[in-house]
C-alpha positions in Angstrom: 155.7 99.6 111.7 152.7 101.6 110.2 152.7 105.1 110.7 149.6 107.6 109.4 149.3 111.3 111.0 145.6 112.5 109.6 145.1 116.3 110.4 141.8 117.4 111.3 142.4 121.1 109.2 143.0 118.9 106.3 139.6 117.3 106.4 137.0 119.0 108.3 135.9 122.7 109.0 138.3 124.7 111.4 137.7 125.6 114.9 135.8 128.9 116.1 138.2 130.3 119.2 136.5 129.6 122.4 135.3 132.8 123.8 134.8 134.6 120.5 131.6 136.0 119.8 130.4 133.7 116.7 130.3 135.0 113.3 126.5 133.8 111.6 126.5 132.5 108.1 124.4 134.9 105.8 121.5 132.8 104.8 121.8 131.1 108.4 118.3 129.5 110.0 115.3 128.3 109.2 114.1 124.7 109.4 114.4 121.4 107.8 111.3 118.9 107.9 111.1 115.6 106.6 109.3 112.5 107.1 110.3 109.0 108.8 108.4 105.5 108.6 109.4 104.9 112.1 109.7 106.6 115.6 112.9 106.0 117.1 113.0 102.9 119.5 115.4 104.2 121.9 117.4 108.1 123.4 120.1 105.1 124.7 122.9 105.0 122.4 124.1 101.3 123.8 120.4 100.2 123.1 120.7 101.5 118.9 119.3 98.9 116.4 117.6 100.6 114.6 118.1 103.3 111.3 116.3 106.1 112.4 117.6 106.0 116.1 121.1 106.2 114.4 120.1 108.9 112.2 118.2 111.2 115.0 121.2 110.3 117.7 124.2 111.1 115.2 123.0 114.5 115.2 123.3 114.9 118.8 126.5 112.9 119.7 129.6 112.0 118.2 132.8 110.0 118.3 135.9 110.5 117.9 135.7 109.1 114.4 133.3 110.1 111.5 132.2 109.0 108.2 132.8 111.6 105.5 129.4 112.0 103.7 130.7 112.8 100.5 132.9 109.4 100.1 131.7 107.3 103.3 136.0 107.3 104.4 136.6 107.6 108.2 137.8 111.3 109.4 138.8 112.6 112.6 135.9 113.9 114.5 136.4 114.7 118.5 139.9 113.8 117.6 141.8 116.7 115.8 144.5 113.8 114.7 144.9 110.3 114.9 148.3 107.7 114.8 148.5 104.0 113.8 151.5 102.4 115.2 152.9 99.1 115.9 151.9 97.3 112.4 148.3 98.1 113.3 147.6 96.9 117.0 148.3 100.6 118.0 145.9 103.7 117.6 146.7 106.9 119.2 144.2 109.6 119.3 144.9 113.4 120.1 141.8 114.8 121.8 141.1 118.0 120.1 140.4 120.6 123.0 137.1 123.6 123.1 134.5 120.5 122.8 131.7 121.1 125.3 129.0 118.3 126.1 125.5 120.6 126.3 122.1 119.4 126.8 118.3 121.4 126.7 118.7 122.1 129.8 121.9 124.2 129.7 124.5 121.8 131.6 127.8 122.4 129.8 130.7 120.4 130.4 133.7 120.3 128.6 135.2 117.3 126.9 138.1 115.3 128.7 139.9 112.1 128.1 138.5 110.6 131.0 134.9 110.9 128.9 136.3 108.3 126.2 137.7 106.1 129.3 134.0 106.3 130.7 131.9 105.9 127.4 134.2 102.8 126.4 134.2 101.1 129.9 130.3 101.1 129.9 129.3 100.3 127.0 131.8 96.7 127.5 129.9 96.2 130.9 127.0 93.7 130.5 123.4 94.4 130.9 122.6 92.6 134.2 124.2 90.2 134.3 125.6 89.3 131.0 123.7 90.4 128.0 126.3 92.7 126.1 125.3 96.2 124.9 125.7 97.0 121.0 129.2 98.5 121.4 130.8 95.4 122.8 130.9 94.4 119.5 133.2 96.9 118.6 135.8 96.1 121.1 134.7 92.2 121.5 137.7 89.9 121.0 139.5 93.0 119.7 140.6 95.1 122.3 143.0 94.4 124.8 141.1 93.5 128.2 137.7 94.5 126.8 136.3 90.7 127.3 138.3 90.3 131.0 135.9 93.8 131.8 132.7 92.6 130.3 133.7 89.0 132.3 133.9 91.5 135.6 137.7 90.1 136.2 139.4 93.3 136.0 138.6 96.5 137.1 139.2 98.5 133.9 140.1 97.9 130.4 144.2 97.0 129.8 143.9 98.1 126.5 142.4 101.7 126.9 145.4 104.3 128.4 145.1 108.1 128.4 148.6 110.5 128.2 147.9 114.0 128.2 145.3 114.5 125.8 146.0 111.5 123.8 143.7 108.2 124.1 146.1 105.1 123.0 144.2 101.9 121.7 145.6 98.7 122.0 144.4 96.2 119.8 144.5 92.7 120.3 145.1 91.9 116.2 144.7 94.3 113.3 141.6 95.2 112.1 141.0 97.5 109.0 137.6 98.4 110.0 138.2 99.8 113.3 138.6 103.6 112.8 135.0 102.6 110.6 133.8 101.2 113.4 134.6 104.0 116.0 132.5 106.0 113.9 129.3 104.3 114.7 126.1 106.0 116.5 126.5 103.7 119.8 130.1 104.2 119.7 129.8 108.2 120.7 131.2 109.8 123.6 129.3 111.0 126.9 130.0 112.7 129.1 130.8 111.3 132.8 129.8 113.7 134.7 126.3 114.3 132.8 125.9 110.6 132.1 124.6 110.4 135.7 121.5 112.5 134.3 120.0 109.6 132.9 117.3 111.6 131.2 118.9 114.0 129.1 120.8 113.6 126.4 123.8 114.9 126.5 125.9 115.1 123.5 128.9 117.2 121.3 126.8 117.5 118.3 126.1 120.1 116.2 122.3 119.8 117.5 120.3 119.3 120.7 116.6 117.1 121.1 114.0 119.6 121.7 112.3 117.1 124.4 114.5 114.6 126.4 110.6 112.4 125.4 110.4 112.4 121.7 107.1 112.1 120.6 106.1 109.4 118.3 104.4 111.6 116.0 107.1 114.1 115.6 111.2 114.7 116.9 112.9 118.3 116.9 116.6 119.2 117.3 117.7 122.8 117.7 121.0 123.9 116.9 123.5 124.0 119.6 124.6 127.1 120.0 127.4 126.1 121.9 128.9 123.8 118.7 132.5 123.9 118.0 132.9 123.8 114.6 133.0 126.7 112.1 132.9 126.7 107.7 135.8 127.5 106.0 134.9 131.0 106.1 134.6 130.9 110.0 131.2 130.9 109.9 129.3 129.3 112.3 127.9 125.7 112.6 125.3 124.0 112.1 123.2 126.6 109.6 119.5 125.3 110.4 118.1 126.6 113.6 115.8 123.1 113.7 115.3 119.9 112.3 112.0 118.2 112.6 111.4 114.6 111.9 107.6 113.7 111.0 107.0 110.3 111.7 104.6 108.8 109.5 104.1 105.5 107.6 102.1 106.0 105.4 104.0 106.8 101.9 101.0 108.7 100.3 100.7 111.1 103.2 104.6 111.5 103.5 104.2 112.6 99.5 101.1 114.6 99.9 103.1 116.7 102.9 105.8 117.1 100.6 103.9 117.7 97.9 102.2 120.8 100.1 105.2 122.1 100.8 105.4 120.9 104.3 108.3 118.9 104.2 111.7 119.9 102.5 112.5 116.3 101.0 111.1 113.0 100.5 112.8 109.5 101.1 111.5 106.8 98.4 108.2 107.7 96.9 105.0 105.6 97.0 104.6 103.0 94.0 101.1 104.2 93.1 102.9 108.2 92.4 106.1 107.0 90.9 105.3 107.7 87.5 102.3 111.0 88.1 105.4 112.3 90.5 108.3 111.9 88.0 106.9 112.5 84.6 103.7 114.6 85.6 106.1 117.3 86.5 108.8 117.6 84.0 108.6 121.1 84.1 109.4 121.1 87.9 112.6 119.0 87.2 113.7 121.3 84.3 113.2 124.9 84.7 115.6 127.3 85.4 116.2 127.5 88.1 114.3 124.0 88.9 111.8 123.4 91.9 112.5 120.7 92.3 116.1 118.1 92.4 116.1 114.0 92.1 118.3 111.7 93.5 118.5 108.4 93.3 121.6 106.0 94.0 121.8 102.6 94.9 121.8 102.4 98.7 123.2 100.0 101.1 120.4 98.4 102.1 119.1 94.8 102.2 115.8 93.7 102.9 114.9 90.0 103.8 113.1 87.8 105.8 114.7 85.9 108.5 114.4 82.6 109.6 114.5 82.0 113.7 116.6 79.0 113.9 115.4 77.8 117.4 112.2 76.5 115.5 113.3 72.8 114.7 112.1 72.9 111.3 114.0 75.4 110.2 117.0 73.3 111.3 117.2 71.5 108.3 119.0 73.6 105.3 116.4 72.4 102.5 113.3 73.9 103.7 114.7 77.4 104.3 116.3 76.5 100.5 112.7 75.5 99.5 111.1 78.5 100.7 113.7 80.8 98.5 112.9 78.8 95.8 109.5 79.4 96.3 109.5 82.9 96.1 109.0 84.8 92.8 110.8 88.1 93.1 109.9 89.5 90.0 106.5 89.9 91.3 107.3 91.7 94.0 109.9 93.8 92.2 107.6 94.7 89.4 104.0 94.8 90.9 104.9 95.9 94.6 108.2 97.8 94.6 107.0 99.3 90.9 110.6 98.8 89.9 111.6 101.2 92.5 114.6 99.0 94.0 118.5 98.9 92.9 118.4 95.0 92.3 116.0 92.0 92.6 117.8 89.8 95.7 119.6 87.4 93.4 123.2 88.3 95.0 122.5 87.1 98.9 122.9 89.6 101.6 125.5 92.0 100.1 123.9 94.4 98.1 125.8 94.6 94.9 126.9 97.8 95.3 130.2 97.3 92.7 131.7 101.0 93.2 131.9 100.8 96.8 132.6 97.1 97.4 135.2 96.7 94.9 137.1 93.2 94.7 133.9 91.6 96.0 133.1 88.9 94.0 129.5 89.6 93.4 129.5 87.1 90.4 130.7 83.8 92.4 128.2 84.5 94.8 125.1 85.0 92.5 125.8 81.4 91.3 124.9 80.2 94.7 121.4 82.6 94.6 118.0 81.6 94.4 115.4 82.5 91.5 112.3 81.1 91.6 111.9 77.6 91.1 108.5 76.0 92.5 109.3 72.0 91.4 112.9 72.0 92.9 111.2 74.3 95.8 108.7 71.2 96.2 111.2 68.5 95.8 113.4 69.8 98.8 111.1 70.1 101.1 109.5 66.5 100.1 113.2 65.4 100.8 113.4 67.2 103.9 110.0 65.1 104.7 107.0 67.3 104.0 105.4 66.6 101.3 103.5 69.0 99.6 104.1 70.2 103.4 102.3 67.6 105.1 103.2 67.4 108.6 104.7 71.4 108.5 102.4 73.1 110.2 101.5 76.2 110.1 104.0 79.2 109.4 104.0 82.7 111.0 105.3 85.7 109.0 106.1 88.9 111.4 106.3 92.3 109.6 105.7 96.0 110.4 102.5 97.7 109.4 103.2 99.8 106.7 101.9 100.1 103.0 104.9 98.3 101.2 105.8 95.2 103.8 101.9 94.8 104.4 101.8 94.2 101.1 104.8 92.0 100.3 103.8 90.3 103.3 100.7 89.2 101.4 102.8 88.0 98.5 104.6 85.9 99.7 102.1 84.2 101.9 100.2 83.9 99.2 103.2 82.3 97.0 104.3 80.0 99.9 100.7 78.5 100.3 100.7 78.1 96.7 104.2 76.8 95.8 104.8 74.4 99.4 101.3 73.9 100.5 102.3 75.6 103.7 99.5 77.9 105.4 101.1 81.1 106.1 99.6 83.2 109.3 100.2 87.0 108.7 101.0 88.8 112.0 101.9 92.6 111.9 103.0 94.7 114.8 104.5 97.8 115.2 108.2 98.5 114.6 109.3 98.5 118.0 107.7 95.6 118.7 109.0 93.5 115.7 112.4 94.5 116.7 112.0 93.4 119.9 110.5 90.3 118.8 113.4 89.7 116.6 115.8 90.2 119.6 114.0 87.8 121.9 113.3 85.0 119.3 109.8 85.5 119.3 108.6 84.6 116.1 108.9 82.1 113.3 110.0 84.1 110.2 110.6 87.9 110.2 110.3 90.5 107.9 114.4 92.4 108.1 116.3 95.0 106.2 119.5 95.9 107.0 121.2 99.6 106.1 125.3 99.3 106.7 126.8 100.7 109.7 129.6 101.4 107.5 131.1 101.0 104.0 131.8 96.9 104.1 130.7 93.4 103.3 131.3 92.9 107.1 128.7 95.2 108.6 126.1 92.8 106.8 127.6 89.6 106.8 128.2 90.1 111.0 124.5 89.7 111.5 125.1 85.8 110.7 128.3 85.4 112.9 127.7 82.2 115.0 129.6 83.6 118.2 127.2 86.4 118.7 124.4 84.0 119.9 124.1 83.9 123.3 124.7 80.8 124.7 121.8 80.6 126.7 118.4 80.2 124.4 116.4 82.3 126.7 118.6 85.2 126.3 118.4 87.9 123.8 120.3 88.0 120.9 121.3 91.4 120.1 123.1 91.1 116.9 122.8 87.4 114.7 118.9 87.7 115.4 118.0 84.4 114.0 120.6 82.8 115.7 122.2 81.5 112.8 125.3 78.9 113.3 127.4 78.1 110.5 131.2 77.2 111.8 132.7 77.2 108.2 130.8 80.5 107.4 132.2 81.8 111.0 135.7 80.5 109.8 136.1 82.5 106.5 134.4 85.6 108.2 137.0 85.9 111.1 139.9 85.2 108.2 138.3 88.0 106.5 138.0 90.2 109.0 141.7 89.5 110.0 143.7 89.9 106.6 145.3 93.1 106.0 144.9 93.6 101.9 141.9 94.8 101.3 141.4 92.4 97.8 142.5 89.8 100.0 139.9 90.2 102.3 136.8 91.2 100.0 137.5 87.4 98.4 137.0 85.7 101.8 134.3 87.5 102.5 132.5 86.7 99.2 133.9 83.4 99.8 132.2 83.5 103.6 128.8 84.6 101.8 128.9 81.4 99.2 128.8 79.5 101.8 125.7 81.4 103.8 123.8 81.2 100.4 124.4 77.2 100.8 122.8 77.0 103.8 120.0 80.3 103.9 119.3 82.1 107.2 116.7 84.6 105.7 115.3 84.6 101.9 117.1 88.0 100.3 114.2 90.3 98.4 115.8 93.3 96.9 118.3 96.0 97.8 117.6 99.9 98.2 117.8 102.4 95.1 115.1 104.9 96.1 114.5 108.1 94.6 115.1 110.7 96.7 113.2 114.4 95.8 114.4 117.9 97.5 113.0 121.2 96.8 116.0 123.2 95.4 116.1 125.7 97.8 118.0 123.1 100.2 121.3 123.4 100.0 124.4 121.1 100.8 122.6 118.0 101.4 124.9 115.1 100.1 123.3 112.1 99.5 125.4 108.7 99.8 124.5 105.0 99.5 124.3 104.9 103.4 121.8 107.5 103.4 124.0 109.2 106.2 123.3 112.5 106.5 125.1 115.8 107.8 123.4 118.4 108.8 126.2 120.8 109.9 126.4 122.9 106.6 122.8 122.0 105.1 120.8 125.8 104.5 117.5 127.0 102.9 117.4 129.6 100.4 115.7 129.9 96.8 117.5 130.1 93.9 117.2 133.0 91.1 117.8 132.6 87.9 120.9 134.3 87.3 122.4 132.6 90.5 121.2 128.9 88.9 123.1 129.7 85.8 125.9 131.0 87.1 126.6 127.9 89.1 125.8 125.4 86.2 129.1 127.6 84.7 131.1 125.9 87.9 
């Protein structure tokens, strides 16, 4: 038996007594601005696909896990304490107590188990009639009873049971991911009763959404007053009166508004400014105190093209390995990205992040990687029976508008016309509508990135797993988007996924990710290391490879001298 009590006091801020009037931090308020590439594509947490919608929505609900944003480990969140029993099928979670649900319209309700019963049941009831949401991949073939629900052959979930104020999990093997799992966006808690309220969101968060319709040009949250969590001093949370999301794509004009000191921080900087923005202001960087702070860390994040297996040519393994061999990434790494990436996508669909996927053998796989080869990229797809691609057709490359894909869009087509003598149509749409594309199949090859969901292999490598295609072509396919079948791929993954040491299972899933590199879905392009700039005066922003951010404890105020100094002493 495995037993593991975590205490909430041990790991997050205390709890301010309900009914006391709230004691304010001292440099409490003001507002954080910064810009995103995208709007958010959907308010419905069983509907999130997307990076930004999981950034916006985290700040609004929660689960009763969290990630830590310091070291990305799983905490207790609207649990105070959690308990694994019974070798790891068993998870017991104590419901802390003085949560309240609160939305902009001042509906408060307090938290109850019944909520997690609720938020759990729904989101493992099909869409119609049986496309599954995003969080039935959580509990698919995991939790006792969660596939009889979602099959409509039992009335609640077996494996879901409520004592008290304690939620018990039943699970239907181990799995050494699932308290990372709980801790994802669309695995929140709503509320029952305000769930009927279809329009508002709802949430436990430490901040509420100005306007239940976000604008696609720019998103507020306001603090929630009504937020249960205080700072070690008692203090209360979150800090910021606001955040405000700008959405813009255009990476010039998201530097210029930083750059005129209307937004607090920028996310990756434009290729064209990289060098005017770093070395044209040294002096910014290094004063004391400075105005300026850079960050830059390799990120999680893997960008790709993906190939849409229902179109028959891409059945055949050597023409999606002839089109990564026909790619030069270099180019793109050094002309487009302006070396502003972590790697050049040599490793497959893992970003070689060694300090957080340690054990992973990054090495084994790279053997199976493709660099640029345009005779062997020529010769396999003569063997596969298109000559100098006579006979292919024409190929369609979807991507969003924006500066960076538009033109690595070009690149390539460029490179695959030149290096296959296939004509390459460009076809860009907005993000929304990629995505949706992407869902539905419609489309040939698509431009992809993918940001973890939490500190894995397995959060990439799912994306491929063969028994998340629907069975039905027609249907969507919310998770394995090209619809990618691989049945010793899918064998090493669910070994992986199953085995309890966590070296164990790191070499199966490298092992699971040789063989995806054998037979390509998608050609790999580069992983994430952006530089990130702040203006000093923001304070207790932690940066992490997931770019997850919290907000809670983040504050504005600018340094003096004597303070900077002092706290270079610490």
């Amino acid at each position: 038996m495995v037993t593991r009590w975590v205490l909430l006091l041990l790991l997050i801020p205390v709890i301010i007594g309900c009914g006391d009037k709230k004691q304010q931090f001292e440099f409490a308020g003001g507002k954080l601005r910064f810009c995103i590439s995208t709007p958010i594509l959907t308010t419905n947490l069983n509907e999130v696909s997307d990076y930004n919608s999981q950034l916006i929505l985290g700040q609004i609900y929660e689960g009763l896990i969290s990630l830590d944003p310091n070291d990305l480990t799983p905490k207790p969140q609207l649990a105070s304490s959690y308990q694994i029993k019974n070798d790891g099928l068993t998870y017991e979670f104590t419901l802390r107590k003085g949560v309240y649900f609160v939305n902009s319209e001042g509906d408060k309700v307090e938290l109850k188990p019944s909520d997690v019963v609720y938020s759990i049941q729904k989101a493992c009831s099909p869409i119609g009639e049986h496309r599954p949401r995003a969080y039935f991949m959580v509990f698919q073939n995991s939790l006792e009873g969660a596939d009889e629900y979602f099959a409509g052959k039992a009335n609640n979930i077996s494996g879901i049971n409520m004592k008290g104020n304690k939620i018990t999990f039943q699970l239907l093997k181990p799995d050494n991911n699932f308290l990372a799992r709980l801790s994802l966006p669309f695995c929140a808690i709503v509320s029952e009763k305000l769930d009927q309220k279809s329009h508002l969101l709802s949430g436990t968060g430490p901040f509420l959404m100005a306007s239940e319709k976000p604008s696609n040009k720019n998103i507020v949250l306001l603090k929630n007053p009504d937020y249960y969590l205080s700072d070690k001093q008692g203090n209360a949370l979150p800090y910021l009166d606001s955040l405000e999301f700008i959405v813009n794509s255009k990476k010039l004009q998201q530097l210029d508004l930083f750059e005129q000191k209307q937004t607090d921080l920028i996310l990756g900087l434009p290729t064209s400014r990289i060098t005017r923005m770093i070395e044209g202001r040294l002096s910014d960087f290094n004063s004391e105190p400075p105005l300026l702070v850079l960050h830059s860390n390799p990120q999680l994040v893997t960008n790709y093209y993906l190939f849409n297996m229902q179109d028959p040519r891409f059945s055949d393994k050597r023409v999606r390995q002839a089109f990564n061999y026909a790619i030069n990434r270099e180019v793109i790494g050094n002309e487009i990205l302006r070396n502003q990436y972590y790697e050049l996508g040599y490793y497959g669909f893992v970003p070689p992040v060694r300090d957080i996927f340690r054990g992973y053998d990054f090495g084994a796989v790279k053997k199976h990687g493709y660099y640029f080869n345009p005779d062997l990229a020529k010769k396999l797809l003569a063997d596969a029976g298109f000559p100098n691609g006579e006979g292919f057709g024409t190929v369609t490359i979807r991507y969003d508008i924006d500066d960076v894909h538009s033109a690595i869009a070009s690149e390539i087509a460029m490179q695959i016309e030149s290096n296959l003598g296939i004509k390459v149509n460009m076809d860009a749409s907005s993000f929304q509508q990629l995505r949706k594309d992407e869902i539905s199949g419609n489309g040939e090859i698509f431009r992809f990135a993918w940001s973890a969901d939490f500190p894995s292999p397995e959060t990439f490598l799912a994306n491929f797993y063969g028994k998340y295609v629907p069975k039905d072509s027609a249907a969507d396919s919310p998770i394995n988007h090209g619809r990618y079948i691989n049945q010793e791929f899918d064998r090493l993954y669910e070994q992986a996924k199953s085995e309890e040491k966590l070296a164990k299972r790191r070499t199966l899933f490298s092992q699971a990710e040789e063989e995806l590199l054998k037979d390509p879905p998608g050609i790999p392009l580069w992983y994430n290391g952006e530089m990130q700039i702040t203006y000093s005066k923001v304070r207790n922003l932690q940066f992490n490879a997931m770019d997850m951010f919290s907000f809670r404890e983040v504050y504005i105020k600018d340094w003096t001298k004597e303070e900077y100094l002092e706290s270079r002493k610490k």
